[in-house]
C-alpha distance (Angstrom), angle and dihedral (degrees) to the residues before:
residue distance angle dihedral
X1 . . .
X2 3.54 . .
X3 3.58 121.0 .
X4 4.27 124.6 -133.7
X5 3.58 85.0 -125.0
X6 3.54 127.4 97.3
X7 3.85 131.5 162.6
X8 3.84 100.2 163.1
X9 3.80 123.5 129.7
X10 3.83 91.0 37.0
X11 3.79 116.2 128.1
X12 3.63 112.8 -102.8
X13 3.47 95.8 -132.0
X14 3.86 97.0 53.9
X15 3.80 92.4 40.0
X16 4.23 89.7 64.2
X17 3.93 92.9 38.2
X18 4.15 87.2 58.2
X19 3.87 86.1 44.1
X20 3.98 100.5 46.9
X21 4.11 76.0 44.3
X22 3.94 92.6 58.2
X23 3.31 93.0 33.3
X24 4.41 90.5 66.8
X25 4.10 88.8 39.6
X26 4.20 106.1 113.1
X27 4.10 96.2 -107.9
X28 4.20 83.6 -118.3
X29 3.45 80.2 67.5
X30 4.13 93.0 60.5
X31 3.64 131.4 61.8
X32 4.00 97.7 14.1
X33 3.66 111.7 149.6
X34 3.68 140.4 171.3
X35 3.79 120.3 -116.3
X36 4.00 94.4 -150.3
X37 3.26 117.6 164.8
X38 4.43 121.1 -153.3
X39 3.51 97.4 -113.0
X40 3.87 89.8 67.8
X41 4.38 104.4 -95.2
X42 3.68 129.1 113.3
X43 4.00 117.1 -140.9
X44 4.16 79.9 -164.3
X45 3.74 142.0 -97.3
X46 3.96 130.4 -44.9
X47 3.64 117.4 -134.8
X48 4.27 103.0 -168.7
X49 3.61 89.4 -21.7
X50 4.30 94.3 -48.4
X51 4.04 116.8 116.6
X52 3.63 122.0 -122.0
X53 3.88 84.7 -160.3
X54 3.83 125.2 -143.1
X55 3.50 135.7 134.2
X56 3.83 124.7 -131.9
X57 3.56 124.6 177.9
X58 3.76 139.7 161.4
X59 3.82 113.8 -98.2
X60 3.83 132.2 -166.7
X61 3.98 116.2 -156.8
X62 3.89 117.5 -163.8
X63 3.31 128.4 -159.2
X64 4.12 86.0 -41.9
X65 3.45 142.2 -4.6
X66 3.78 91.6 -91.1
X67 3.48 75.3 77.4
X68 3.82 118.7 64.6
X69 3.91 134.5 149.7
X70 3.83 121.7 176.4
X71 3.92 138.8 178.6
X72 4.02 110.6 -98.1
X73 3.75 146.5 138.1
X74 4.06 107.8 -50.5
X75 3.60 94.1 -8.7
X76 3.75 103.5 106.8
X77 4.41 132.6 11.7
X78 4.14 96.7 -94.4
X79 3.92 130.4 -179.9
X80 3.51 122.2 -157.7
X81 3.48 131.9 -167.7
X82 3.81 136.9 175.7
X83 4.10 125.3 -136.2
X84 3.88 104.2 178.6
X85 3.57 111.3 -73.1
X86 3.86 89.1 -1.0
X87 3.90 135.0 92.2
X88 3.83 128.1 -165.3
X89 3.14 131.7 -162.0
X90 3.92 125.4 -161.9
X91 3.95 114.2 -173.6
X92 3.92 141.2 133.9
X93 3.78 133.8 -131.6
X94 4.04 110.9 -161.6
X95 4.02 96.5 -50.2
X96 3.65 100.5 -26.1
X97 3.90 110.5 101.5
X98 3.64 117.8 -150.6
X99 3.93 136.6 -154.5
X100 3.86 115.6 -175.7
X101 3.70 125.8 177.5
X102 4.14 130.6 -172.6
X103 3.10 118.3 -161.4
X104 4.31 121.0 -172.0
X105 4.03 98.8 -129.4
X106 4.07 83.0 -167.8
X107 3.66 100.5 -124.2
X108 3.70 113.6 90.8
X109 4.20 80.5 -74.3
X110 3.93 135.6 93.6
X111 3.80 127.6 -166.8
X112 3.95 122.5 -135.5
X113 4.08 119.1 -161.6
X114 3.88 104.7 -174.7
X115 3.69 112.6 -172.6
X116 3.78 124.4 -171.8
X117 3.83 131.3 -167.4
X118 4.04 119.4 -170.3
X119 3.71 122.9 -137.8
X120 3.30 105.9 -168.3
X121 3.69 134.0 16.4
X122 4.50 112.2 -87.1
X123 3.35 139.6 148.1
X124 3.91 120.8 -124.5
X125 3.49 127.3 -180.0
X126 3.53 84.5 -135.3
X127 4.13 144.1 -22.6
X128 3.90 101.6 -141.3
X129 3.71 148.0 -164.5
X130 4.00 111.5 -135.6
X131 3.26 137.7 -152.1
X132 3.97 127.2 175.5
X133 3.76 112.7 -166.2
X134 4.02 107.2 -175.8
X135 3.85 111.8 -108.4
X136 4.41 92.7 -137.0
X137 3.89 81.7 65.8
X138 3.65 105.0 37.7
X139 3.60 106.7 25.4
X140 3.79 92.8 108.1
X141 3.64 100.7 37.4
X142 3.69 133.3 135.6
X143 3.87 112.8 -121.2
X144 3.98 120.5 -154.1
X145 4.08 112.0 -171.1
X146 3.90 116.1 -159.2
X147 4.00 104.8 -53.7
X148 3.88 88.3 -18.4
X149 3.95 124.4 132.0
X150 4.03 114.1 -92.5
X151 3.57 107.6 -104.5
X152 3.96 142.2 173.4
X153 3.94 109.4 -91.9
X154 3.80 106.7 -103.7
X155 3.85 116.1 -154.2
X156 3.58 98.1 154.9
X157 4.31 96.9 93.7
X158 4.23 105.0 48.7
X159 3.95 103.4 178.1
X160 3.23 109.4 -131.3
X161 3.69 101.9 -81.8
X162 3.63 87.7 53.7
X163 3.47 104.6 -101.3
X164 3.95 116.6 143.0
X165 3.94 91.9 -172.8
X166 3.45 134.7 5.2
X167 4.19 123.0 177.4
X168 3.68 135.7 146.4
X169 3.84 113.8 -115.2
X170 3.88 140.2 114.6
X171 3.94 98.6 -116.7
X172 3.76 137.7 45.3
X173 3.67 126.7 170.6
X174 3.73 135.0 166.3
X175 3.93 122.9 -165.3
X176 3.83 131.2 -160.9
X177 4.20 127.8 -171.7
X178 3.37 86.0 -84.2
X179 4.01 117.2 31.0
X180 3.53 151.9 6.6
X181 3.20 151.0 -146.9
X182 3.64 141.2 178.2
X183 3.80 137.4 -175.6
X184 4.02 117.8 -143.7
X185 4.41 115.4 -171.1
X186 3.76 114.2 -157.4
X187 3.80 84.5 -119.1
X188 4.29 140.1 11.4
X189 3.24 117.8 -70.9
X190 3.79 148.9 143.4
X191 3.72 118.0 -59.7
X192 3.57 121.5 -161.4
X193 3.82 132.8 -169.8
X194 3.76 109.8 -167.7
X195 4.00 140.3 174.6
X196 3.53 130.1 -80.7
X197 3.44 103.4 -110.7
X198 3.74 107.5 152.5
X199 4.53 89.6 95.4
X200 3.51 94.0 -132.3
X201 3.63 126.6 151.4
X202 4.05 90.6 -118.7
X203 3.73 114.2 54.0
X204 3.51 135.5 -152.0
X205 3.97 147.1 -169.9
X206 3.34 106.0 -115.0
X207 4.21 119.5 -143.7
X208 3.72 119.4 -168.6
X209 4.04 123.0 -159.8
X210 3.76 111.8 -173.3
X211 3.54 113.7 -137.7
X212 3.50 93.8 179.6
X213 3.83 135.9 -10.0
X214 3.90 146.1 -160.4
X215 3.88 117.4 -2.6
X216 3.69 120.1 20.2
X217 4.29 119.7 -176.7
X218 3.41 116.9 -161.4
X219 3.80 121.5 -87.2
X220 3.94 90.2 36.4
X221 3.42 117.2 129.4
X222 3.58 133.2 -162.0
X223 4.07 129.0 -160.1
X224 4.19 125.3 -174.4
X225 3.40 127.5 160.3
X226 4.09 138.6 -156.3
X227 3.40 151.9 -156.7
X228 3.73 124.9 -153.7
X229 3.80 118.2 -171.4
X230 3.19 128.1 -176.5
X231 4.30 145.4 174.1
X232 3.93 127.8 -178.4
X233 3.84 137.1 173.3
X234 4.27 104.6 -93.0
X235 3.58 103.1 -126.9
X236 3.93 100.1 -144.5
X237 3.98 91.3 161.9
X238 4.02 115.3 144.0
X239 3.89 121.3 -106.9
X240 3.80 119.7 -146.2
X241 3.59 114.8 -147.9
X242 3.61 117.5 -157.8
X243 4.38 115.8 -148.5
X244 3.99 113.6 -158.4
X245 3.49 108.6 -171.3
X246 3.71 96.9 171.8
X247 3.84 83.5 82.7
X248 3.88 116.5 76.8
X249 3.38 110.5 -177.2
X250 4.05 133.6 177.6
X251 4.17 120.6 -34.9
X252 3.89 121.8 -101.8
X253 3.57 107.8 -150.3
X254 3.90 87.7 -173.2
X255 4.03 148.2 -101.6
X256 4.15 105.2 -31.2
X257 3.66 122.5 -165.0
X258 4.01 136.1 -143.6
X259 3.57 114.0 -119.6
X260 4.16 101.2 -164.7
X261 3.63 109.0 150.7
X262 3.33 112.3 -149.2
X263 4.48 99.8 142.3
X264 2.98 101.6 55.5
X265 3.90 93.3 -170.9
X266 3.70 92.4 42.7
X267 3.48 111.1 42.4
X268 3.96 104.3 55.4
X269 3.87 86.7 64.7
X270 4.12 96.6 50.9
X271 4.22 89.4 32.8
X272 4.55 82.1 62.9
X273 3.50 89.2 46.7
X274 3.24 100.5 46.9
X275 4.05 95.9 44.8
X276 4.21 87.2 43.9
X277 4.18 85.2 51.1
X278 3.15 120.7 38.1
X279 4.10 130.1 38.8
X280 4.12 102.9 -120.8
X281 3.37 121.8 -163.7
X282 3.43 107.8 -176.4
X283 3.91 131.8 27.5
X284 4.02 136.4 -152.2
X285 3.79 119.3 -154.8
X286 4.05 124.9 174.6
X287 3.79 117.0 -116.5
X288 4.00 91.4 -142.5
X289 4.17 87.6 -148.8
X290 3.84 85.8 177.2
X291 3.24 105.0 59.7
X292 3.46 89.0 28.3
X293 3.92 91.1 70.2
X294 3.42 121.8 -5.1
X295 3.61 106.3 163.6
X296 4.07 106.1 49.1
X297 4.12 85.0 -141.9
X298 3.89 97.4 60.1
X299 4.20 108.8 76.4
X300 4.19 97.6 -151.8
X301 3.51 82.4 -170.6
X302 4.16 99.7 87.0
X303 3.55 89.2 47.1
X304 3.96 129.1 108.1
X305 3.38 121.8 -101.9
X306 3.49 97.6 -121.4
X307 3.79 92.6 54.5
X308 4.38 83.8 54.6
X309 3.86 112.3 120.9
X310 3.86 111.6 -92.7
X311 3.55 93.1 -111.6
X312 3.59 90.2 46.9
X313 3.57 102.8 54.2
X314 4.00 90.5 40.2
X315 3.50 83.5 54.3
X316 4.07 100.0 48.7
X317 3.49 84.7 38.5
X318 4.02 90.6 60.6
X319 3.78 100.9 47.6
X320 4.46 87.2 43.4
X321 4.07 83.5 57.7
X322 3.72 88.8 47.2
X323 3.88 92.8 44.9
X324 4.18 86.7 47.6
X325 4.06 84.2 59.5
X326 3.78 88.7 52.8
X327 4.43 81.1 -113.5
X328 4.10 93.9 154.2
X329 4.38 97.9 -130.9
X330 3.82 123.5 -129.2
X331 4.06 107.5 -157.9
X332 3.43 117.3 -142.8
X333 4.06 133.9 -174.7
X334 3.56 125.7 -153.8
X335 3.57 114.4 165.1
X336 4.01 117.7 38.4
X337 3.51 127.5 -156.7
X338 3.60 122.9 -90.4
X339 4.25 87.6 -111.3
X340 3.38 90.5 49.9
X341 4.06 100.2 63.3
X342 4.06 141.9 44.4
X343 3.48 115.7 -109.2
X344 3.66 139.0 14.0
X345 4.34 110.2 -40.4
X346 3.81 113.4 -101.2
X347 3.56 129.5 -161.4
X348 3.46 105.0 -158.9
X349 4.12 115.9 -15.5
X350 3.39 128.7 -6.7
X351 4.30 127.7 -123.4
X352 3.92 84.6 -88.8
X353 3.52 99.7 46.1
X354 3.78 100.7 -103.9
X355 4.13 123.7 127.3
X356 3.30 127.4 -126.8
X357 3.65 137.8 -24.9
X358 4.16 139.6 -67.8
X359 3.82 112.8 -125.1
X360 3.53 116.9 -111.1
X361 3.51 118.6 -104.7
X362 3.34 102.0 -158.4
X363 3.90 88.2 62.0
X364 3.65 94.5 59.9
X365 3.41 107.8 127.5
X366 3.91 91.9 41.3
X367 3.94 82.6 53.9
X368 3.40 97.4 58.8
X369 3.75 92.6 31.5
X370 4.01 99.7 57.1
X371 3.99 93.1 43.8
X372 3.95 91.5 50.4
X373 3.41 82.1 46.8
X374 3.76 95.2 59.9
X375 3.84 88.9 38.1
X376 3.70 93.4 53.8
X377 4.18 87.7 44.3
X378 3.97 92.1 55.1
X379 4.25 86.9 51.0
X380 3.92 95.9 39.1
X381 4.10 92.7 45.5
X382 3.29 113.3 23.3
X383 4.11 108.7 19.2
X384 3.65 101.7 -112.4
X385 3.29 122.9 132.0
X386 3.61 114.6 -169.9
X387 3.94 125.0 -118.2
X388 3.93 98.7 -164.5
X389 3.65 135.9 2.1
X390 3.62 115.9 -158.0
X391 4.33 137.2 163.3
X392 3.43 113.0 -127.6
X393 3.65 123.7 -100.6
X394 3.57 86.4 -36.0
X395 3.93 88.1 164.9
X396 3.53 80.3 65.0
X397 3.42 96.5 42.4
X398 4.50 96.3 -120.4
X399 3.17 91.9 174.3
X400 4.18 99.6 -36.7
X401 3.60 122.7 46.6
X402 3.58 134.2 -153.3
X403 3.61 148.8 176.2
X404 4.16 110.8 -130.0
X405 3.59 89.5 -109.3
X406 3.79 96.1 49.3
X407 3.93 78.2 53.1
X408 3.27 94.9 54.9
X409 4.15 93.9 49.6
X410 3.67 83.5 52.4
X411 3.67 96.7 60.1
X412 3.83 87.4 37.4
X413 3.75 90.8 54.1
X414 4.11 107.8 26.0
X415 3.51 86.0 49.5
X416 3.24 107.5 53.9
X417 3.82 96.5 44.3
X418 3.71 85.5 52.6
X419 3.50 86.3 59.4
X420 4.10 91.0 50.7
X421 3.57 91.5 58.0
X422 3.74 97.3 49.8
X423 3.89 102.6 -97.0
X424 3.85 126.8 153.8
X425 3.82 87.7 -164.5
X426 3.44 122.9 119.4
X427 4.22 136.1 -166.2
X428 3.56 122.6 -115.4
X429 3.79 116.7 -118.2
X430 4.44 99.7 -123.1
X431 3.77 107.7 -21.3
X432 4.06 69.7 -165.6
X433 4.07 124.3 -167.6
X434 3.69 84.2 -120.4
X435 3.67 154.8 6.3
X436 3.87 85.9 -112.4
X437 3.74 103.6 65.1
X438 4.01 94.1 58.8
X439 4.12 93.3 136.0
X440 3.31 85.3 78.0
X441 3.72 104.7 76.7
X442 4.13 92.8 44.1
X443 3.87 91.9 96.2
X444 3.91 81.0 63.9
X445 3.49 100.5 40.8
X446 3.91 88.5 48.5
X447 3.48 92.5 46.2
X448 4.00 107.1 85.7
X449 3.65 88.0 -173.3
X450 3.99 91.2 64.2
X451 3.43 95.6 51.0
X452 4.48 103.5 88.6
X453 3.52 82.1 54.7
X454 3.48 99.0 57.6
X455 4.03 125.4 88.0
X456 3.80 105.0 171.2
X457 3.60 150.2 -17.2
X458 3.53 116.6 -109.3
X459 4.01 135.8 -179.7
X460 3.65 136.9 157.5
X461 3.83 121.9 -113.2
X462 3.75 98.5 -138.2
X463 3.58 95.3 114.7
X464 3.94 132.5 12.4
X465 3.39 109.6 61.9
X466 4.08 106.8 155.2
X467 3.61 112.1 100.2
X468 3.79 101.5 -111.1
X469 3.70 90.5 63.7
X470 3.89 98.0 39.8
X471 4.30 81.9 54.3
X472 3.72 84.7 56.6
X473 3.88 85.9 71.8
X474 3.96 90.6 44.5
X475 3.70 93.1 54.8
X476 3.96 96.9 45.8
X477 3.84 87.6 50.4
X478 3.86 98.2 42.0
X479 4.46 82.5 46.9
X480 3.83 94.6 47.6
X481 4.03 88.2 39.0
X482 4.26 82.3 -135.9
X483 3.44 120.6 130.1
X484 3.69 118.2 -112.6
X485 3.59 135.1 -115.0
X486 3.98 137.1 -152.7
X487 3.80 91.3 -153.6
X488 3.76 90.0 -177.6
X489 3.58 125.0 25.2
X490 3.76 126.8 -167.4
X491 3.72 137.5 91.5
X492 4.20 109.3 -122.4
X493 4.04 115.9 39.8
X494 3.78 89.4 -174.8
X495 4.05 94.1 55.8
X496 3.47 94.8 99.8
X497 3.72 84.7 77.8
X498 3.37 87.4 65.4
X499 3.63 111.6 30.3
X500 4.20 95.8 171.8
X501 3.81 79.8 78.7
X502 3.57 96.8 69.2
X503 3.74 88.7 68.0
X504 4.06 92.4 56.1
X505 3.57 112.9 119.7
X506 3.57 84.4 -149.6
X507 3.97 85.7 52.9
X508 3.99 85.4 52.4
X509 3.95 94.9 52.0
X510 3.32 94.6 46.5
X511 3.49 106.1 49.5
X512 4.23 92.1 46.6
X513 4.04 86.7 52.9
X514 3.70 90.4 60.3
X515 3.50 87.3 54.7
X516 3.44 100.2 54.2
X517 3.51 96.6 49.3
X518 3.96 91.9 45.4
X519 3.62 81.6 62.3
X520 3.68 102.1 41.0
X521 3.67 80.0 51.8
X522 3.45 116.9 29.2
X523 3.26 105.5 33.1
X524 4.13 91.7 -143.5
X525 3.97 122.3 -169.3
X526 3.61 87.9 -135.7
X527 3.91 141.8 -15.3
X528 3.46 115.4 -135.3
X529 3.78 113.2 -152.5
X530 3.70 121.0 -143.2
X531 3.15 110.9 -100.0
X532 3.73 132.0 -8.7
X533 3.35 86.9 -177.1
X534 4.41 132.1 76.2
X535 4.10 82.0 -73.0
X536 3.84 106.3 93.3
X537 3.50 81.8 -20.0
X538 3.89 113.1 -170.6
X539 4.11 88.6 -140.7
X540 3.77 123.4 67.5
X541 3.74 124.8 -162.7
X542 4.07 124.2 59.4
X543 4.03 94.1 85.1
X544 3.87 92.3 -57.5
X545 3.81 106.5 156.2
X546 4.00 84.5 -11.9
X547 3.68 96.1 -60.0
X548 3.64 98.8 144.1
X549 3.61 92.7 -172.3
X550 4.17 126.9 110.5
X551 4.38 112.4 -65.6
X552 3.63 95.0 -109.5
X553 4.13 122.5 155.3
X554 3.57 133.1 -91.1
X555 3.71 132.2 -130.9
X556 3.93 80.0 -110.2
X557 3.62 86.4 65.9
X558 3.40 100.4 52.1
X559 3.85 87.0 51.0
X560 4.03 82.1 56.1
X561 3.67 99.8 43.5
X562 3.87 93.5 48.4
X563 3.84 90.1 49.6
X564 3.72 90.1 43.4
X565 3.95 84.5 51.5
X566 3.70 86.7 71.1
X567 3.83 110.2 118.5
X568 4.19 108.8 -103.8
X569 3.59 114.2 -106.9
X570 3.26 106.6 19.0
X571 3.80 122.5 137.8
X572 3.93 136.4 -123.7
X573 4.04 111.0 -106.7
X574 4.09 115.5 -177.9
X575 3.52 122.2 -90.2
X576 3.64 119.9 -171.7
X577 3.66 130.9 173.2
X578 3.80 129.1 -142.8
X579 3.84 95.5 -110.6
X580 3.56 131.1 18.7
X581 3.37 95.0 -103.2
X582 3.65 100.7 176.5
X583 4.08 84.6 -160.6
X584 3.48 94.2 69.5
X585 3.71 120.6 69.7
X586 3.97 124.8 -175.6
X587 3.68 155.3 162.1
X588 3.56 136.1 -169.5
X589 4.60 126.0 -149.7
X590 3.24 123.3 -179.8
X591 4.02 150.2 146.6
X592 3.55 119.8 -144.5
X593 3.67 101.1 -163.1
X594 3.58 92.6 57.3
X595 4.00 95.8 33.1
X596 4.32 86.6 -130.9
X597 3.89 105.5 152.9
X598 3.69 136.1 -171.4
X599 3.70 138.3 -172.9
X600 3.95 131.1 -164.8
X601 3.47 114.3 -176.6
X602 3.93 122.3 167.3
X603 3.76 116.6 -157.1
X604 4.25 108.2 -154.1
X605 3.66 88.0 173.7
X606 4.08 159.5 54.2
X607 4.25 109.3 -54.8
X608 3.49 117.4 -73.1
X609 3.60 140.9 178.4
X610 3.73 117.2 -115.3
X611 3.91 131.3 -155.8
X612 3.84 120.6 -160.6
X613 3.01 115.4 -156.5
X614 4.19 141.1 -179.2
X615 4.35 98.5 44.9
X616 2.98 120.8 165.2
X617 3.96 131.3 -123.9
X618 3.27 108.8 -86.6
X619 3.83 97.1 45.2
X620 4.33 108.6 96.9
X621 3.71 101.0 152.6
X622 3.98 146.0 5.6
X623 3.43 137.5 -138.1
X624 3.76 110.3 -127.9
X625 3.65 130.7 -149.6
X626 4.03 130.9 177.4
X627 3.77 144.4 -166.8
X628 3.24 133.7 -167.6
X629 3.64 146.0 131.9
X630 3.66 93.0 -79.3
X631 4.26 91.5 29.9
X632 4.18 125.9 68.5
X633 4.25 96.8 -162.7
X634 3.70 80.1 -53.5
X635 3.84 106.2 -166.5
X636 3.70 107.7 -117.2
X637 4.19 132.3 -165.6
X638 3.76 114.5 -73.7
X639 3.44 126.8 -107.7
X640 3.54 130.9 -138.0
X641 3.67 134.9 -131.3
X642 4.14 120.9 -137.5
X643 3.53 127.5 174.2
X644 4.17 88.9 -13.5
X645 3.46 98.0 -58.1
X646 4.00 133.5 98.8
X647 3.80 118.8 -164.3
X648 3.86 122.4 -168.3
X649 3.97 145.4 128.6
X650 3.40 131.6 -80.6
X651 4.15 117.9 -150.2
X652 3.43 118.6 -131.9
X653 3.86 120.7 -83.4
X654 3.83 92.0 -1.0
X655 4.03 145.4 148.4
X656 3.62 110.0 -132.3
X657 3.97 131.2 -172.4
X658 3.61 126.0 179.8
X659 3.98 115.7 -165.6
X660 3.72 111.5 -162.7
X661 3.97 108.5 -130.6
C-alpha cells in the first residue's frame, strides 16, 4: 500500500540539512500535539504520541457560580475547521458568541486566542478561560504565580467563594516529579484556583482566566490569548500481552456497514467504494415506513415496482445489492407514518423536550400488517429476505419511542405474525441509542415468551464506553444465548455538525480503539459502522460536505479496511496485558481448527515494544499491517514467532494488525 507520505523531488542537499536540523532539536521539541476537540475543549498536549492530560474549556459565570455554563460535547451548535497546524472553533454560549483558535507552537507548547463578541447587553460575574488539571497528578505539586516564590499547592483554606488562591499576574505554573505545566496570558490578570465542585468520580484543580468580567453591552468584544506549555517523562516501557487460545469464544463474521440513503448524489459514489474496498459482512438499510404507507387505507403492497416511492425503491434496491453479495440485511424504520403514532409527528424533539412518538395501539394490526407487508414486498420483488427487523433507538425515541415493556410486546407480537405469514425474520432485542440505556431490554430478556422471536442484541456505541456498561451487553447476550450486535458503530453522533472532524487523526484513533475494546469485550458478531455511505463518510473528496476535491480515503478508512481485513469467522480468544495500561488497546480472533490468527492492537501512546506471548504451535510468523497518520494499512516486515512468543515495536499513536501466515 501506498503511504500519505511523500518526500520525492526534494533536493538532496536540503533534504539532509532539515534532517541533521531535527536531528539536534530537544525530542520535547518533536511530536507535540494538541488533543482539541470541535466543540471548543482541550483533553491536553501529546508529547511523541503520550498525553500531558488537562482539560480546558470556555466557561460563562452568571451572576454567581451557582450559575455556570461551559463549552463541551453536545452542549452547544459548534463548527470546526482546520487551517494547517491551526484549529478554530466557532460556538455560542446564551448570547455571547465565541471564536477559539489552537494553534501547535511545536515545542511541547500550544497557543489559545479566544475571542468573544456580545449580542446583547448582560451581566456575568465573569467570562473565563478553564483549565482542569486532574488532582491524582497534581495533587502534590509546587505552584509558582507570576514572579512569586515556588510553593506547595495549599487547598486546605477555600474562602468562602471557594477560591484556594487568587493573585494578579500573567503566568502560573505548577510542577510535579514527573511533569509540568504552566499557563502564560497575553497580559496580567486575575488568577483563580477554585474547588472541585462538579462530584465526579475523577477530580480536578480547577484554574480560571477571566477574559472578561462584570457588565458586558452588546457589540463589545473581548480578545485574550494563552500559552500552555508543558513536559512529561515518555513512558516507552514494554507491554506483554498474554494469547489464551484454549478459550474459543463467540464468531466475528466481520466489520458491517449501514446503507441509509439519505444524499442521494453523494452516497452512490462512497456506497461503490466502500463495497469494492472493504469485505462487509453485515448491512443496514432503512425501511422508509412513511413513504412506504402513508395513508393506512392504500395497501402499497399490489403496486409495481416502478410506481414504489423514490425512497422506497432506492431503499429495496440497497438491501437486494447487499443480498446479491451474500451481505445478510438488518431492516430498520425510522420515521412512522402519521397513523401509525400518538400525537403530532416530530422530527427531532418535541415542544417539551421529549423524542419521538409511542405507537398507537389501537392500530395494531395495521402495524404489524403494513411492515410485513414491506417485508414480504422486499422477498416477493427483489429476493431479500430479511435477517432482523428492528425500530430505531426507540428507547430513545429516533423517530419511535417505547417503553421496554412496549418493546417487549412488540417482539411478542411482530414476531409472531411474521412467523404467520411465512417469515424467517427475526427482531432485534434494543437496537438502543446507547450502551448506557441497557435496562431497557430486561422486560425482554425476562420474558421467556419473547425469546423465539428474538435474533440478536443490538445497540449503538455512541455513548457508554467504561467497561461495566459495555459488560452489560456481554451478559444480556451470554443470558439470551444470541449473538450480539453493534448496530451502529462510531464514537460522536453530533459530528456531522462538524464534518472537518472526520478527517482528525485523533478522530481516526479514537474511533478504532473503541472497536477493539468492543471486541475484547463484547464479543459482537459484527460492528456496523455508521455510514458507508456520504453520511460520516470515511472518504472525503467527490462533493462530500462541499469538498469539491477528488474521493480519495481517509485514515478512518484505513482503520476500516484493516479491521475488515480480518479473516471471516474467526472467533474472539482473551487477550490480557500485564498492567492495565489504559494506553494499550487490543483484541485477539482466531480458529483453532484451522490455526487462522488475528491480532488488533491499538497503540494510544509513545512507541513501545510489545511481547506476545502464549501462541500456539503452529503459529511461526505474522503478517503485519499499520495505520497511522503517516501509514494507509501499510504492509510492514514480518515477525517471527520462537518458543510462543513474538516481540516487536509499536510506533507511536498507531493501528496495528498482525495476520498469522
Amino acid at each position: 500500500m501506498m503511504t500519505k507520505r511523500n518526500v520525492a523531488g526534494k533536493p538532496f542537499f536540503k533534504t539532509c540539512i532539515f534532517m541533521l536540523f531535527v536531528f539536534m532539536l530537544p525530542a520535547q521539541m518533536l511530536l507535540a500535539q494538541a488533543e482539541f476537540k470541535p466543540w471548543g475543549n482541550m483533553d491536553g498536549i501529546r508529547i511523541k504520541g503520550q498525553l500531558v492530560e488537562f482539560n480546558s474549556r470556555i466557561t460563562v459565570v452568571g451572576k454567581s457560580w451557582l450559575s455556570v455554563n461551559s463549552t463541551d460535547k453536545e452542549r452547544q451548535k459548534p463548527k470546526y475547521i482546520r487551517n494547517g497546524n491551526e484549529q478554530i472553533v466557532n460556538t455560542q454560549i446564551d448570547s455571547l458568541q465565541f471564536t477559539e483558535s489552537v494553534k501547535d507552537n511545536g515545542s511541547g507548547s500550544v497557543k489559545i486566542t479566544v475571542k468573544c463578541v456580545s449580542r446583547e447587553d448582560t451581566t456575568v460575574k465573569g467570562i473565563y478561560f478553564n483549565v482542569s488539571l486532574p488532582e491524582a497528578a497534581y495533587i502534590g505539586s509546587m505552584v509558582k504565580i507570576g514572579n512569586g516564590k515556588e510553593q506547595p499547592l495549599d487547598q486546605s483554606h477555600p474562602n468562602n467563594e471557594g477560591d484556594y488562591l487568587h493573585n494578579q499576574a500573567k503566568e502560573i505554573s505548577l510542577t510535579t516529579s514527573t511533569q509540568n505545566i504552566s499557563i502564560k496570558a497575553d497580559t496580567t490578570l486575575s488568577i483563580t484556583i477554585r474547588a472541585d465542585t462538579a462530584g465526579t468520580k475523577k477530580r480536578f484543580i480547577q484554574l480560571y482566566f477571566p477574559i472578561c468580567l462584570g457588565r458586558i453591552n452588546k457589540g463589545d468584544v473581548f480578545e485574550k490569548s494563552f500559552e500552555i506549555k508543558v513536559s512529561d517523562k515518555i513512558n516507552n516501557s514494554p507491554v506483554t500481552l498474554k494469547l489464551d487460545t484454549s478459550v474459543q469464544g463467540r464468531a466475528f463474521a466481520g466489520l458491517g456497514g449501514n446503507f441509509r440513503i439519505q444524499n442521494p448524489k453523494t452516497d452512490p459514489e462512497v456506497i461503490d467504494y466502500c463495497l469494492k474496498n472493504l469485505r462487509v459482512a453485515w448491512g443496514r438499510v432503512e425501511m422508509p415506513w412513511i413513504s412506504w404507507q402513508p395513508d393506512s387505507a392504500i395497501n402499497p403492497s399490489i403496486a409495481d415496482t416502478a410506481k414504489l416511492n423514490i425512497r422506497v425503491r432506492r431503499s429495496m434496491e440497497m438491501a437486494q445489492r447487499l443480498n446479491q453479495m451474500d451481505i445478510p440485511v438488518i431492516l430498520t424504520a425510522w420515521f412512522p407514518p402519521a397513523w401509525a403514532v400518538v400525537g403530532t409527528l416530530h422530527n427531532g424533539k418535541s415542544p417539551d423536550g421529549v423524542w419521538g412518538n409511542p405507537l398507537n395501539n389501537t392500530k395494531t394490526p395495521l402495524i404489524y400488517k403494513s411492515i410485513t407487508d414491506y417485508l414480504l414486498y422486499l422477498k416477493d420483488h427483489y429476493g431479500v429476505e430479511v435477517k432482523f427487523f428492528s425500530f430505531n433507538e426507540s428507547d430513545l425515541g429516533i423517530n419511535i419511542r417505547q417503553t421496554g415493556a412496549e418493546h417487549n410486546e412488540l417482539i411478542k407480537g411482530l414476531g409472531a405474525y411474521f412467523v404467520s405469514k411465512g417469515l424467517k425474520t427475526k427482531l432485534l432485542l434494543g437496537d438502543n441509542s446507547d450502551a448506557t440505556t441497557y435496562k431497557f431490554i430486561y422486560p425482554a430478556i425476562n420474558d421467556a415468551e419473547s425469546h423465539p422471536f428474538m435474533g440478536a442484541v443490538s445497540f449503538h456505541s455512541w455513548r457508554g464506553w467504561d467497561t461495566e456498561t459495555l459488560q452489560k451487553w456481554t451478559d444480556a447476550a451470554k443470558q439470551t444465548g444470541l449473538p450480539l450486535m453493534v448496530g451502529e458503530g462510531s464514537i460522536d453522533a453530533a459530528a456531522w455538525a462538524y464534518p472537518a472532524y472526520f478527517e482528525e487523526s485523533s478522530y481516526a484513533l479514537e474511533e478504532i480503539n473503541l472497536y477493539t475494546r468492543l471486541l475484547a469485550i463484547c464479543q459482537p458478531l459484527s460492528i456496523l459502522q455508521w455510514q458507508l455511505t456520504a453520511d460520516y463518510s470515511p472518504l472525503k473528496g467527490g462533493g462530500i460536505y462541499g469538498n469539491n476535491g477528488p474521493l480519495e480515503p481517509t485514515q478512518r478508512f484505513w482503520n476500516l479496511k484493516q479491521l475488515a481485513s480480518t479473516p471471516p469467522n474467526l472467533f474472539h480468544m482473551p487477550l490480557t496485558a500485564n498492567r492495565n495500561d489504559l494506553d494499550i488497546s487490543c483484541a485477539a480472533l482466531g480458529d483453532n481448527a484451522k490455526h487462522i490468527y488475528t491480532i488488533h492492537i491499538v497503540n494510544n501512546s509513545a512507541s513501545r515494544q510489545v511481547h506476545l506471548t502464549g501462541l500456539p504451535n503452529g503459529v511461526k510468523e505474522f503478517k503485519v499491517y499499520e495505520t497511522n497518520k503517516d501509514l494507509d494499512m501499510k504492509q510492514l516486515k514480518s515477525i517471527k514467532v520462537s518458543n510462543h512468543e513474538a516481540v516487536f515495536n509499536l510506533d507511536s499513536r498507531c493501528f496495528t494488525s498482525l495476520v498469522s501466515k
